[in-house]
N, C-alpha and C positions, 0 to 999 in steps of 0.2 A: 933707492928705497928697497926694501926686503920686499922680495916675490911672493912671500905667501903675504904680503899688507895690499901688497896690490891686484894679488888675485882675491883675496876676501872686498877690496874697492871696487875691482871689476864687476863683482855677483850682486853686490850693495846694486851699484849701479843701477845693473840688470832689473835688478828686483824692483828698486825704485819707478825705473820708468815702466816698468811692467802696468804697475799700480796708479801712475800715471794716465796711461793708456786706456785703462778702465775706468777711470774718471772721465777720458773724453767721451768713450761712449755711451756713460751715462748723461753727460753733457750732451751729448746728438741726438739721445735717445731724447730729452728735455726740449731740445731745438725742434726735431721732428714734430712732435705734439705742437710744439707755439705754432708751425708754422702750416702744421694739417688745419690747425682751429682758425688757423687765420683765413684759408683758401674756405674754407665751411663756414665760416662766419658765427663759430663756436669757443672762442678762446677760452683757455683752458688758466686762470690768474696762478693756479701752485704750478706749472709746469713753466710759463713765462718769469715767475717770480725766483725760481728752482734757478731757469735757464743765465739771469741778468746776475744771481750770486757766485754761481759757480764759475762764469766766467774768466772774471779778474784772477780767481786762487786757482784752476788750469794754466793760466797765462802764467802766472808764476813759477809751477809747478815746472812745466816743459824749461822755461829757461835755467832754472835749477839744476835737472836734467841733464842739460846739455850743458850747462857751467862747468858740473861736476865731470862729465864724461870729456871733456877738453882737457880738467887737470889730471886725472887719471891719466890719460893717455901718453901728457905731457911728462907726467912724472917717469911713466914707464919706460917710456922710450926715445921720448927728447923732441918728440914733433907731433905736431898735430895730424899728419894728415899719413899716417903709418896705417889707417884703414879710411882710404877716400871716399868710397860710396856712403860709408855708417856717418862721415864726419859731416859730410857738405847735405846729407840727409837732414841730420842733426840741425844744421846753420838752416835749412831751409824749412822744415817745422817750425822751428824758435820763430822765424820770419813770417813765416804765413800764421802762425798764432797772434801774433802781434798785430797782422796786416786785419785779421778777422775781427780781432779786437777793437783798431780805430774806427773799423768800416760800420761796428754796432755803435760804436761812442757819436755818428752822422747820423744815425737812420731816424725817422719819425714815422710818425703812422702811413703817412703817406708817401711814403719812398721806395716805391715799388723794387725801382735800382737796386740800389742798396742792399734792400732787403735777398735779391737772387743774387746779388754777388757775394755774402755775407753765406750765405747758403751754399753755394760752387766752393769757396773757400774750405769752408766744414766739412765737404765734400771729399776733398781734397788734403786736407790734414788726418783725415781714417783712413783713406787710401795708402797714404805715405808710412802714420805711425807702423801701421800693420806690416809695411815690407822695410821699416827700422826694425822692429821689433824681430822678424827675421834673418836679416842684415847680422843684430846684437846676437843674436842666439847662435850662427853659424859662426860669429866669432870667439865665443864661446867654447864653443866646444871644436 
């Protein structure tokens, strides 16, 4: 493919999941509230209701994401793993977004479980997007 197509893909990319990124942590931000209201015994119904839409179209979003940033990479250079830490990063967000996802499609009111693991998970998926998103930026430039 022409390098200026794929350096205008690359920044797409970038930009994409940038704005992705920012959806999750308005989505954490939405989690945090359910799960402060829950521990206070104040639940918050727009911040739960906010938290149960946004879900599913993040979960999307990230596999998108990382669909996109596989063929990019592949187009560019003929393999996927031409940048291992960004890639297997990549694979493991898309994973643990998914894993965050089934663990909320189990929980009930009383699923105490669940509910901390669903939470560690969230935890754990800003931890990571944020040294992706570093990761993508030093490759970048």
């Amino acid at each position: 493919m022409d390098p200026q197509t794929i350096a205008l893909l690359r920044y797409a990319h970038g930009a994409f999941n940038l704005t992705v990124f920012l959806c999750v942590m308005v989505l954490a931000r939405f989690g945090f509230r359910v799960r402060k209201g829950r521990l206070s015994g104040q639940t918050e119904p727009g911040a739960t209701r906010n938290h149960r839409r946004m879900g599913p179209v993040v979960l999307g979003l990230v596999w998108m994401g990382y669909t996109a940033g596989t063929m990019i990479i592949v187009l560019d250079k003929g393999r996927i793993f031409e940048f291992p830490y960004h890639a297997l990063g990549g694979l493991l967000l898309a994973m643990l977004t998914t894993s965050t996802f089934l663990v909320s499609k189990r929980m009930t009111p009383t699923s105490v479980d669940l509910r901390n693991i669903h939470y560690r998970l969230g935890r754990t998926i800003l931890v990571l997007f944020a040294a992706q998103v570093l990761l993508g930026v030093g490759i970048l430039l």
